[in-house]
Wavefront OBJ file of the C-alpha trace (Angstrom):
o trace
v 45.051 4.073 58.365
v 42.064 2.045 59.821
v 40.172 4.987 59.822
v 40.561 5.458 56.212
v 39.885 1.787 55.334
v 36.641 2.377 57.160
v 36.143 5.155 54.972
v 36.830 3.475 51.850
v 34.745 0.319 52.640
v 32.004 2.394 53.236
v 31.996 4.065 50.482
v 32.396 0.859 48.253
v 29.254 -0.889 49.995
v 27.262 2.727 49.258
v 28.176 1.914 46.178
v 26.855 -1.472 45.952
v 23.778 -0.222 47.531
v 23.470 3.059 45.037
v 23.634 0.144 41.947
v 21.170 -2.002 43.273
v 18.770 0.995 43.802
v 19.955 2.272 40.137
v 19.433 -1.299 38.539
v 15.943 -1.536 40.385
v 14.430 1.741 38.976
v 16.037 1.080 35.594
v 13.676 -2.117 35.864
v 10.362 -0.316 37.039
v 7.739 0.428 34.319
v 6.705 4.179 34.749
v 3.937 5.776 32.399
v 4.137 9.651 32.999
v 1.702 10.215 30.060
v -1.972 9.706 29.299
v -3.075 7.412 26.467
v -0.632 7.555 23.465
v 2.466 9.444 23.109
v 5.276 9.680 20.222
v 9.048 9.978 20.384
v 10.995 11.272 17.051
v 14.815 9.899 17.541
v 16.374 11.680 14.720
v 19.616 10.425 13.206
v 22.465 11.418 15.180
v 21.102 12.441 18.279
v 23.324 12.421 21.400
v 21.786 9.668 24.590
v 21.147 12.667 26.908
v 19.018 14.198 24.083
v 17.277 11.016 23.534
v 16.649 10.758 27.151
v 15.322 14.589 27.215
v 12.713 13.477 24.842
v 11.750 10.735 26.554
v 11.532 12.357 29.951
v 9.661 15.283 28.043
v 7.343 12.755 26.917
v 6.585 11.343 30.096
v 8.070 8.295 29.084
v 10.258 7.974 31.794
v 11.083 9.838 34.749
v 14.012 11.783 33.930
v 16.662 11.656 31.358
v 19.552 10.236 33.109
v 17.574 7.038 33.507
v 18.085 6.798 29.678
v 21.783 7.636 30.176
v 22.451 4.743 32.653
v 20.373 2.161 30.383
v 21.808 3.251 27.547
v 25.209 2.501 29.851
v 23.963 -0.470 30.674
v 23.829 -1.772 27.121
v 27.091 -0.285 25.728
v 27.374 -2.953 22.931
v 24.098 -1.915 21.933
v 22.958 1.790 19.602
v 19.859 3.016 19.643
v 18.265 3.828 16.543
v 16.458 6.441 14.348
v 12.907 6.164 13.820
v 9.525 7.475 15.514
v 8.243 5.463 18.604
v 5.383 4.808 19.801
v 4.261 4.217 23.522
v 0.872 3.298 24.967
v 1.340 1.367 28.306
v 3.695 1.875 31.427
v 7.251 0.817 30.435
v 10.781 0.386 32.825
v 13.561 2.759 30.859
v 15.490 -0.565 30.331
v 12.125 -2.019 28.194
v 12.075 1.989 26.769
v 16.149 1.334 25.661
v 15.384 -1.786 24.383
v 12.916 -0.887 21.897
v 15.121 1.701 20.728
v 17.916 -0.168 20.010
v 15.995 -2.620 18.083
v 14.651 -0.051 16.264
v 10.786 -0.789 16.445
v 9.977 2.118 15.242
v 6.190 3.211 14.336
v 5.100 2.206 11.508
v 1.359 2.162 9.448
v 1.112 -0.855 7.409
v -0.766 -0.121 4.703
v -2.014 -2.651 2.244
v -2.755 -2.268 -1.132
v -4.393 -5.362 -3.101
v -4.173 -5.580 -6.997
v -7.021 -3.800 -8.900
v -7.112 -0.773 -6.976
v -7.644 2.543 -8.299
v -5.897 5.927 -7.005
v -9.263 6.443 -5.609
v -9.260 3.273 -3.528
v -5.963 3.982 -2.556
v -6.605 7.309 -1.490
v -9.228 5.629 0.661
v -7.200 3.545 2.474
v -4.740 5.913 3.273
v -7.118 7.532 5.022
v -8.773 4.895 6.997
v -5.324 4.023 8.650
v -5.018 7.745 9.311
v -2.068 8.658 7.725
v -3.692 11.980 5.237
v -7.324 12.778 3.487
v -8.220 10.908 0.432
v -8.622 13.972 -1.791
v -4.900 15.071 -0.900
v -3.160 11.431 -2.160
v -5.743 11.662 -5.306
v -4.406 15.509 -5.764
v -0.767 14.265 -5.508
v -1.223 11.385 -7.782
v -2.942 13.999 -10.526
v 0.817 15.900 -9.903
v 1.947 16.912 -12.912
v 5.626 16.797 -12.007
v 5.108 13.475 -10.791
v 3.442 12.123 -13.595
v 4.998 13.596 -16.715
v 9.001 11.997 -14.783
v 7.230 8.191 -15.142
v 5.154 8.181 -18.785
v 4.411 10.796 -20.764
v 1.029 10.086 -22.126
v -0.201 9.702 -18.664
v -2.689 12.067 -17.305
v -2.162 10.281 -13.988
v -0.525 7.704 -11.817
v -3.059 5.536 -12.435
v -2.157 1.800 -13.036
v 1.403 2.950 -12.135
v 0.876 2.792 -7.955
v 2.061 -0.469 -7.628
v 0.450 -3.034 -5.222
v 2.061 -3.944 -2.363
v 2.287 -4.051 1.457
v 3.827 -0.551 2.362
v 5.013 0.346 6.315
v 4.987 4.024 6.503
v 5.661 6.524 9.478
v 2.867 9.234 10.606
v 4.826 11.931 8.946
v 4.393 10.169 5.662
v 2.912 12.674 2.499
v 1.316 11.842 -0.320
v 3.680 12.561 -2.818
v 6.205 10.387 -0.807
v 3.171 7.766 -0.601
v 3.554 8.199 -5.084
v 7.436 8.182 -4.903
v 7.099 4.809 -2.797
v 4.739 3.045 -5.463
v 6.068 4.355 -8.526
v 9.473 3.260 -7.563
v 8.361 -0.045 -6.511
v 6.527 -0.200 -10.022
v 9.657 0.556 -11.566
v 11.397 -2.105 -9.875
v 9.006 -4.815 -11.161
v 8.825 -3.230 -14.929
v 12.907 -3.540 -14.684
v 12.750 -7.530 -14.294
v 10.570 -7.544 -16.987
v 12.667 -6.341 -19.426
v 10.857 -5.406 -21.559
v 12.353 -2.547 -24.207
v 8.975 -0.397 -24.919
v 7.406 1.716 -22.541
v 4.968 0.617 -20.415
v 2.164 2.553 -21.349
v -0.334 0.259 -23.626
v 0.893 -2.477 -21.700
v -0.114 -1.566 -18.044
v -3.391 0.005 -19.704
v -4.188 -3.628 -20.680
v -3.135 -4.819 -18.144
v -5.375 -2.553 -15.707
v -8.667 -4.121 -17.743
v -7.380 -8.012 -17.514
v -6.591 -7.144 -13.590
v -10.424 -5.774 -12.876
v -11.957 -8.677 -14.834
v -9.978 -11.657 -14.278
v -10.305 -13.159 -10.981
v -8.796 -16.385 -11.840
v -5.329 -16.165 -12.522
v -5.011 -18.825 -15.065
v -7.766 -16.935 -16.749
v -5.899 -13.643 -17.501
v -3.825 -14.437 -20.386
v -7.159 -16.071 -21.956
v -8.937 -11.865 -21.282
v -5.788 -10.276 -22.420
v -6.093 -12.458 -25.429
v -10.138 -11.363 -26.086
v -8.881 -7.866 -26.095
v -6.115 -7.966 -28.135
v -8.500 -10.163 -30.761
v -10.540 -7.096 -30.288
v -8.228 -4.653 -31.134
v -6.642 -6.386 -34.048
v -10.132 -6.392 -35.785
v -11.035 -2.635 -34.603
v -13.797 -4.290 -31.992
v -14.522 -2.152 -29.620
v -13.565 -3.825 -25.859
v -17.103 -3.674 -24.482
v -15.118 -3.713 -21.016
v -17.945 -3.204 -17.380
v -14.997 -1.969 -15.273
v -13.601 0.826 -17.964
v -17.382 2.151 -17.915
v -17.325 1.839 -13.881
v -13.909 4.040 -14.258
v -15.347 6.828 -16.603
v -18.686 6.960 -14.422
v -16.160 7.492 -10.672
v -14.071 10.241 -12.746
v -17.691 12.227 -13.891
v -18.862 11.614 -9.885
v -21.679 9.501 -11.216
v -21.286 6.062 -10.019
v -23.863 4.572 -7.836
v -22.100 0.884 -7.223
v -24.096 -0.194 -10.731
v -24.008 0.148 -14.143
v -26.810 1.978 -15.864
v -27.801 2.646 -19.206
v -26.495 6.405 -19.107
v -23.203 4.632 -18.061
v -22.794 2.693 -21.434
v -23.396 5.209 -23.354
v -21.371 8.299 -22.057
v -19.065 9.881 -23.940
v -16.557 9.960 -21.389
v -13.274 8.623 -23.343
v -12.674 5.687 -20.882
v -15.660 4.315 -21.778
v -15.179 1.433 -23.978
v -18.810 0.959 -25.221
v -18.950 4.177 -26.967
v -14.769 4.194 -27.814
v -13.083 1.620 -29.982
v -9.031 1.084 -28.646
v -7.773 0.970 -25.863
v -9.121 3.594 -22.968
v -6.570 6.604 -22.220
v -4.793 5.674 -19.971
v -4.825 2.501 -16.778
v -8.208 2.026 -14.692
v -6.732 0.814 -11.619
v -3.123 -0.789 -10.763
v -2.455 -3.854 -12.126
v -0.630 -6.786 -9.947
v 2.179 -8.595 -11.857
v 0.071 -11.511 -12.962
v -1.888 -9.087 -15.050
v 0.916 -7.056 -16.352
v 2.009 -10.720 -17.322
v -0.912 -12.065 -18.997
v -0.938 -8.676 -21.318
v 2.623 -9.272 -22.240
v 2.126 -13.001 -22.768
v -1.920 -13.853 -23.871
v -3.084 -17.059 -24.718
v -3.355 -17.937 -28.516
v -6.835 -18.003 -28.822
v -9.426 -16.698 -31.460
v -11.979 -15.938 -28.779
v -13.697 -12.503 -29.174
v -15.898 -12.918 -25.727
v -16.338 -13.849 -22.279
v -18.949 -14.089 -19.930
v -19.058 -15.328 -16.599
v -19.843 -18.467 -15.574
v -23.136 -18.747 -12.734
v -21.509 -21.164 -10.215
v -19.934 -18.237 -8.199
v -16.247 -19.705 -8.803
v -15.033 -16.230 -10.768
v -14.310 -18.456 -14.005
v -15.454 -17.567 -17.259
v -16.982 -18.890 -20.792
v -15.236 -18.153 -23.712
v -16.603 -17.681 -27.239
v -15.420 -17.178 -30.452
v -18.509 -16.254 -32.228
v -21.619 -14.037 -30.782
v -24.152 -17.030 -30.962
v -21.568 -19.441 -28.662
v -21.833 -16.064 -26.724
v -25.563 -15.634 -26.771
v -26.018 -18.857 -25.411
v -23.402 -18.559 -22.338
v -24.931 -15.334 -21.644
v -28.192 -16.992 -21.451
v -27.129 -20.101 -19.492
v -25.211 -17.277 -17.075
v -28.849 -15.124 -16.413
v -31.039 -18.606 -15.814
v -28.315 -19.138 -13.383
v -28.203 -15.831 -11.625
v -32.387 -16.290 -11.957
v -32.302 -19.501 -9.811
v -29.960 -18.584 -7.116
v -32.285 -15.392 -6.217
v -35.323 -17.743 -5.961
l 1 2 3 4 5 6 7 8 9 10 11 12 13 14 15 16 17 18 19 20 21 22 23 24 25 26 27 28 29 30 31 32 33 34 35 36 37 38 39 40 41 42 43 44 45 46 47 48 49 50 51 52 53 54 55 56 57 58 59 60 61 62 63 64 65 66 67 68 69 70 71 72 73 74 75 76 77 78 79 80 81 82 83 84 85 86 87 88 89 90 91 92 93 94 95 96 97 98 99 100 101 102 103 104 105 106 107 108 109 110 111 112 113 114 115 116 117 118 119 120 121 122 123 124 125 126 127 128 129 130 131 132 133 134 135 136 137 138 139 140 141 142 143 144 145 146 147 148 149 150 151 152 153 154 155 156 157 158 159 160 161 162 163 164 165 166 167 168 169 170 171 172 173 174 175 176 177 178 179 180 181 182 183 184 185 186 187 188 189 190 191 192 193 194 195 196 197 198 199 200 201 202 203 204 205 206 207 208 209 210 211 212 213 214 215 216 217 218 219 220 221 222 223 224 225 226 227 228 229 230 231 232 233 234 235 236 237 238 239 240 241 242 243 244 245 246 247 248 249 250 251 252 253 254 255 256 257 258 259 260 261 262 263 264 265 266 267 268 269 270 271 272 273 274 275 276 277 278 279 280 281 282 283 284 285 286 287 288 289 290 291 292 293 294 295 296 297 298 299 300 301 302 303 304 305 306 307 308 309 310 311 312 313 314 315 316 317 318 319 320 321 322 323 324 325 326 327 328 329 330 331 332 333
């Protein structure tokens, strides 16, 4: 009997000793892998799989540490997503993470007034694909013809917004992404026409207007414009056609104004074809909603501030246009 009491009390206190060596490792950072290494946690995916992956990885040491965290935090799941590690970690810290689900994620960050082009652009620079393949998918045919007919694009239609994408992210998901989240916003409008015209005018009042309280005054202009048969004279639709014919040089020459490239509004009366970048609600709202006003032009203003002159007739326009090169004239001297 004594002898079997021994037995058992020895066992307990290996135990207690196993525990404390089990609860120590659990809390040891280990880095098993060089510079940066990514874990895909599926959906579904049993803890001793998990921990496979993670020993495969080099993130810890071997699987069952995973087990006994995950053991260790039974009122806790882990969850789906793609992780990524860079520094030494203990496989409770590695759990953790996990089950808080901080996943990998690019944030990508698209600001009103860019074009598919831009966007394209800044895809790539956070490394997620090539410009020319997000510019190829948002040209998609199928993609374009299921959100406005008349399109030739998704231009205007890539809504802009802060976005937090995974590495396996493709371009036509990228499209899916903004379209629906232009969608969304066009919804709450409520508005019972399509959006076509609308986010075209949008697009122009969005590139020129820098001052929000301004826009409704633009979208005004070019909607006077229209109404007469004027053409819209607008610098950033002849910056559009110029980037589509591979021609722009960052300033707007004389060949510029008068190609016949059918964004081009010098040469074109209407409305161009289609959007020239993607409007930010404030614009789409200002082209919905103008300012009564019988102004036919605008012209910046030389103070720097973004705000413009307004005229109704070409000699009030003369003049700002004057006052605006003196100004330009005395701040380079």
């Amino acid at each position: 009997m004594r002898r079997s009491l021994h037995i058992a009390a020895m066992l307990y206190f290996l135990a207690i000793i196993a525990g404390i060596f089990g609860l120590h490792r659990l809390s040891q950072p280990y880095q098993g892998f060089t510079g940066v290494t990514f874990v895909d946690v599926p959906r579904g995916l049993s803890t001793i799989a998990i921990g496979s992956r993670l020993a495969e990885a080099g993130v810890i040491r071997s699987r069952w540490e995973y087990v006994a965290a995950r053991m260790a935090r039974r009122s806790r799941a882990p969850k789906a997503g793609e992780y990524r590690f860079d520094h030494p970690a203990s496989p409770m810290e590695v759990f953790d993470r996990i089950a808080r689900g901080d996943a990998f994620r690019y944030t990508l960050l698209i600001p009103e007034g860019k074009n598919i082009f831009d966007i394209g652009a800044a895809a790539e620079q956070v490394g997620l694909f090539p410009a020319a393949r997000f510019v190829k998918a948002a040209s998609s045919p199928a993609l374009v013809c299921d959100l406005d007919p008349k399109a030739s694009s998704l231009e205007g239609y890539l809504f802009p917004d802060t976005y937090k994408l995974s590495r396996h992210t493709a371009p036509e998901e990228l499209c899916r992404l903004m379209t629906a989240r232009f969608r969304e916003v066009w919804r709450g409008l409520g508005v019972a026409a399509g959006p076509h015209d609308v986010v075209t005018l949008a697009s122009l009042v969005e590139k020129e207007g820098k001052l929000s309280e301004e826009r409704p005054m633009i979208a005004a202009v070019f909607l006077n414009r229209l109404r007469i048969g004027m053409k819209l004279d607008c610098d950033p639709t002849t910056i559009y056609a110029a980037v589509l014919d591979g021609r722009y040089s960052g300033v707007i020459h004389r060949s510029d104004l008068d190609s016949g490239n059918p964004y081009n509004t010098y040469q074109h009366a209407g409305l161009p074809p289609g959007p020239i970048a993607s409007p930010g609600l404030g614009s789409i709202h200002a082209a919905l909603h103008p300012a009564r006003t019988e102004a036919l032009y605008f012209v910046l203003h030389p103070d720097g501030t973004g705000s413009h002159e307004f005229s109704k007739d070409i000699a009030a326009h003369q003049k700002a246009v004057e006052i605006y090169r003196r100004g330009l004239a005395k701040s380079v001297h």
